[in-house]
N, C-alpha and C positions, 0 to 999 in steps of 0.2 A: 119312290123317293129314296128308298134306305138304298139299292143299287144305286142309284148317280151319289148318294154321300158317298160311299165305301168306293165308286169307280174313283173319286175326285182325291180320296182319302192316296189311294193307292200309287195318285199321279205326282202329290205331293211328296210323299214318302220317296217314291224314285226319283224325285226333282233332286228334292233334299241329299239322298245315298249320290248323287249321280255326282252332284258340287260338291260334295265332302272327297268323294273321291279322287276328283279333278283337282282338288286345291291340296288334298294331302300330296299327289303328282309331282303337282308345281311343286310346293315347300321340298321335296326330297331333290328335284333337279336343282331349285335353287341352293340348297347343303352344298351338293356335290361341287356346283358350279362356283360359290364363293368361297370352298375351303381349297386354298391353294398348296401347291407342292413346289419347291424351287429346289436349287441347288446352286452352292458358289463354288464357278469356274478360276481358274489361273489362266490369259493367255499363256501362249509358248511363241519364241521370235520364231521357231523355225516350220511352225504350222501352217501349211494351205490352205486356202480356202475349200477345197474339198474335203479335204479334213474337219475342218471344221462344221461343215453343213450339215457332215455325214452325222459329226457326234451331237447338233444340234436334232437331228433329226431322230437320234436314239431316244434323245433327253423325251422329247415327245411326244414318242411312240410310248413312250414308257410312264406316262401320267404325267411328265414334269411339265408345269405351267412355265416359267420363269426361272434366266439365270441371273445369279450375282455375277458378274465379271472381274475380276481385278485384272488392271493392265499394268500396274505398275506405277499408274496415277496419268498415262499417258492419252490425252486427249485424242489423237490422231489414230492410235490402234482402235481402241472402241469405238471412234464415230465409223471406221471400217467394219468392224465386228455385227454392230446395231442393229445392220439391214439384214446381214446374214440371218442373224438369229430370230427376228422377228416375220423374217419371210419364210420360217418352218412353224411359226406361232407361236413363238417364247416372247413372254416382258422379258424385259434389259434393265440391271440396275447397275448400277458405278459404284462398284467398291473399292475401297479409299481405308488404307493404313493415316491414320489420322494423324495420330501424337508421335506414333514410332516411324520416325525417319531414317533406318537405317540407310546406306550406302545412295542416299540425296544428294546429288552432284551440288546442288546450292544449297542445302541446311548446312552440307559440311564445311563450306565453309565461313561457317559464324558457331564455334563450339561455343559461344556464350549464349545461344539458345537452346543450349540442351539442359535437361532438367540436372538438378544437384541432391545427392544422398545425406541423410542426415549427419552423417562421415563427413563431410565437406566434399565427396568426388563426384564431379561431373561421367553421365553416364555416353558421353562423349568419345570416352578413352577407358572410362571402366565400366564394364557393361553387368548388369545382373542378370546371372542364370545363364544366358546363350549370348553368341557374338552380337547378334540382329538387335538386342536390346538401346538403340539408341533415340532414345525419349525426348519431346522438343517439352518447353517448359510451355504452359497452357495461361501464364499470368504475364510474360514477358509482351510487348505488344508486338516486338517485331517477329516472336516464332508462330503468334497467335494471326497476324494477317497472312503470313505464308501458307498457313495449314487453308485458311479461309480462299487465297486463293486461287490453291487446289482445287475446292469446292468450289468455286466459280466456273473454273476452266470446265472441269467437267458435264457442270448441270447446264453448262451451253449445249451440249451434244442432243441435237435432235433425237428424239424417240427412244428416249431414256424415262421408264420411271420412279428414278429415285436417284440420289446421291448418298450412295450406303455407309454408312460411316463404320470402321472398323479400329480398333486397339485407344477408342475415344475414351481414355482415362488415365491413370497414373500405373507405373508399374507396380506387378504383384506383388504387395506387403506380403500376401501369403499363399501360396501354392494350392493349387487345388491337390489333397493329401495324398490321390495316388503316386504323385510327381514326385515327389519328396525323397523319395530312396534314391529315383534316379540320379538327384542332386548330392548325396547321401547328409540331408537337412533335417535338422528340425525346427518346427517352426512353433514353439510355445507363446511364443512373443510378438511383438513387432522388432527386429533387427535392423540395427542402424542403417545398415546398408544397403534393404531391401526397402528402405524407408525416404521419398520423394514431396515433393522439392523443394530444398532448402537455397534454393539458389538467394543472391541479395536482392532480386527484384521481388521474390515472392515475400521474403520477411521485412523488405521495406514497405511494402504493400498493407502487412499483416500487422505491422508494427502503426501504420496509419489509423485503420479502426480499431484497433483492439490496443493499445498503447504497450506490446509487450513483445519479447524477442522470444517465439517458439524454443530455441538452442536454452535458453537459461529457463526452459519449462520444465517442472520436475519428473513429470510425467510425459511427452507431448501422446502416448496412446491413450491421454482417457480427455487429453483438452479439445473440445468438443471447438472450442471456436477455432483454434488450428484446422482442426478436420474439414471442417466446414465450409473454409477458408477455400480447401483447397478443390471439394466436393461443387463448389461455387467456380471456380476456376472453370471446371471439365462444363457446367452448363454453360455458362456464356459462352464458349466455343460453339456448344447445339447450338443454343438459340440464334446466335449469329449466324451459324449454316444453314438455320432455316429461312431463316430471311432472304439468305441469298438465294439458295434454289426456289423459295416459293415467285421471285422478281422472274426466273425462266419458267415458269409456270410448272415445273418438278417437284416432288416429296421429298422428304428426308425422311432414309429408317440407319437403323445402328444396328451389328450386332455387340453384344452386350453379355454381360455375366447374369446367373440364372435367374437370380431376382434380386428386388433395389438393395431386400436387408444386406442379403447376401453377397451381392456386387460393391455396396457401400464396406462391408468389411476389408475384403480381398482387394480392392484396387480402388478405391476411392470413385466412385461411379454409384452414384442415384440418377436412376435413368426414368425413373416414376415419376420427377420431377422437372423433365425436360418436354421442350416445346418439339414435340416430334412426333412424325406420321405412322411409325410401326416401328418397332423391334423384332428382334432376332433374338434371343436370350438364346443362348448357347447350354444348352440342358443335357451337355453330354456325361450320363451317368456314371459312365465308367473312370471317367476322372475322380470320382468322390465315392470311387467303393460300393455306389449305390445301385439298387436293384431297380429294374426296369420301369416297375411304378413311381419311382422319385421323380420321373419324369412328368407327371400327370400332376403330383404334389408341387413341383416348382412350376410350371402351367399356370396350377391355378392359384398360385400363390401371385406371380408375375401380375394373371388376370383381377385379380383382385385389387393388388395396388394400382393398378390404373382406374380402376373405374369412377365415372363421373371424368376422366378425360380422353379426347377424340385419339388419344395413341392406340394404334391394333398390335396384336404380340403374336407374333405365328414361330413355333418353339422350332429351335436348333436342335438337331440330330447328329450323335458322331458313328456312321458307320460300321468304321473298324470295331466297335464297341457291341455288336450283335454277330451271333450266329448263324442265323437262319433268315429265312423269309417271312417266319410265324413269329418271331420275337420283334424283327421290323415293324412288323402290322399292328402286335400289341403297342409299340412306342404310340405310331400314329393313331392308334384310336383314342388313348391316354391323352394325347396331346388335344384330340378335337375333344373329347369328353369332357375338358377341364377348361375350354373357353378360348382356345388358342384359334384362330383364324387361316391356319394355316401349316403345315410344317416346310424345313427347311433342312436339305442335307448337306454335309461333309465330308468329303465334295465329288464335285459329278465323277473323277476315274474309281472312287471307290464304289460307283452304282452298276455292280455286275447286271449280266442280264438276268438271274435269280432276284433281287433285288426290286429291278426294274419292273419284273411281272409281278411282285408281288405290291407294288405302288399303284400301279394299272389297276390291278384286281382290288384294292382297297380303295380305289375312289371311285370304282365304278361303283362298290357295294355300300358308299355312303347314304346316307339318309338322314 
């Protein structure tokens, strides 16, 4: 009798080891398999389709799940592009310069939608920081259906998934601080000029709920309902953009600045707050001086303000901003370590084939 216990003892015990083992299996292919890796592309008008197949076909070979595309906002290249990319095994997403309509054959002509400085100058004709800076105002309703639809036009394109939204906020009150010299700036402050939108529709707007004209504020950097004002503006853009892609049955993600506090300082964007399918926080350290690890610290700072809502955050990567193949891999494991779903890099010509293997070899060795 103590034989058939201890044979039955023995049968359970290796039942037991055998399931543990199998379900630890699974749980590590499943890691692997849900933490994804992308990369945002630029079409080029004068790329072939061989061309392109070839470097879809680099992307993943090379570990890359999924590209971002930007075409320029144009519908007809991407729904070309789509089948390419997805017939070498990449998701497709539609990235979309949002707010910044620079060189828009139709924004330009209505300069009364473009956003206005606290200076009174429309960034129309006076641009902050770089030429490309022309800002549509996000409260006006005629710059606000144009942006939306954009967002329409696109999230029709069959076997796309997302409408990615990009530069969806107000322009940089403040520089991220590496950038600064190259401006040769300083930015202790908030600067009139660096400071968005004072246009008449927004403080006719602002002057409705709050009975007061921002311009004769004593401070407007510390008036919280101005700020607010305008932090309210950039979501009801999301939210309306997700309404519209969710009607073609698409996601909406954004990328984004590195987290909400952070993004709320710099360019008036709380992204914690918006009704949206995933972000991109753009965590690229080498803009803020900072060491490899700030990456994992703004992760899971991002991750943290989301929780308790259905948004995923799969962290922004800048390239040029690493050395080697070993300091890429540390970004990416900082990033999954800290709750990120995903990474994403900038952008696919910067993924040498050094690079490349060492993206491969780091999602093979997830767990």
């Amino acid at each position: 009798m103590r034989i058939i216990n201890h044979f039955v003892l023995f049968v359970l015990i290796f039942m037991v080891t055998s399931c543990a083992s199998t379900k630890k299996s699974e749980t590590s292919s499943v890691a692997r398999e849900n933490f994804t890796f992308g990369t945002w592309i630029t079409a080029e008008k004068d790329k072939s389709d061989a061309e392109y197949i070839n470097e879809f076909k680099k992307y993943k070979a090379g570990g890359i799940d999924e590209v971002l595309i930007n075409t320029n906002t144009d519908p007809k290249v991407l729904a070309h592009l789509v089948p390419l990319a997805k017939k070498e095994g990449l998701k497709v997403h539609a990235w979309i310069m949002a707010m910044n309509r620079p060189y828009d054959s139709i924004a330009l002509q209505h300069p009364e939608w473009y956003a206005v400085s606290k200076e009174g100058k429309s960034c129309y004709d006076t641009r902050p920081y770089v030429d490309y800076y022309q800002w549509l105002c996000p409260t006006r309703k005629e710059s606000r259906a144009y942006v939306l639809h954009l967002v329409d036009e696109l999230a029709k394109i069959d076997g796309i998934e997302s409408v990615h939204l990009d530069y969806i906020r107000f322009p940089d009150i403040f520089l991220p601080i590496s950038l600064l010299p190259k401006y040769n700036l300083v930015q202790d402050v908030e600067l009139p000029e660096y400071d968005f939108c004072y246009c008449d529709v927004c403080i006719a707007e602002f002057e409705k709920i709050h009975h007061k004209n921002p311009l004769k504020s004593h401070n407007t950097s510390i008036d919280m309902e101005w700020k607010q004002f305008r932090l309210n503006a950039i979501k009801k853009v999301v939210d309306d953009a997700y309404d519209i892609v969710q009607k073609h049955g698409k996601k909406l993600t954004a990328a984004v600045f590195p987290y909400p506090e952070m993004a709320d300082h710099m360019v008036r964007q709380r992204w914690d707050k918006w009704n949206i399918d995933k972000v991109y926080p753009m965590i690229y350290h080498g803009f803020y001086n900072e060491e490899i690890d700030w990456i994992g610290f703004a992760t899971a700072q991002g991750v943290k303000d989301l929780k308790g809502m259905h948004t995923e955050l799969s962290t922004g990567i800048y390239i040029p901003s690493f050395k080697s193949g070993a300091e890429l891999k540390e970004a990416i494991l900082y990033a999954k370590n800290n709750g990120a779903v995903g990474v994403t890099f900038f952008d696919g010509p910067a993924l040498t084939p050094e690079y490349l293997k060492t993206i491969k070899e780091t999602k093979a060795g997830l767990k």
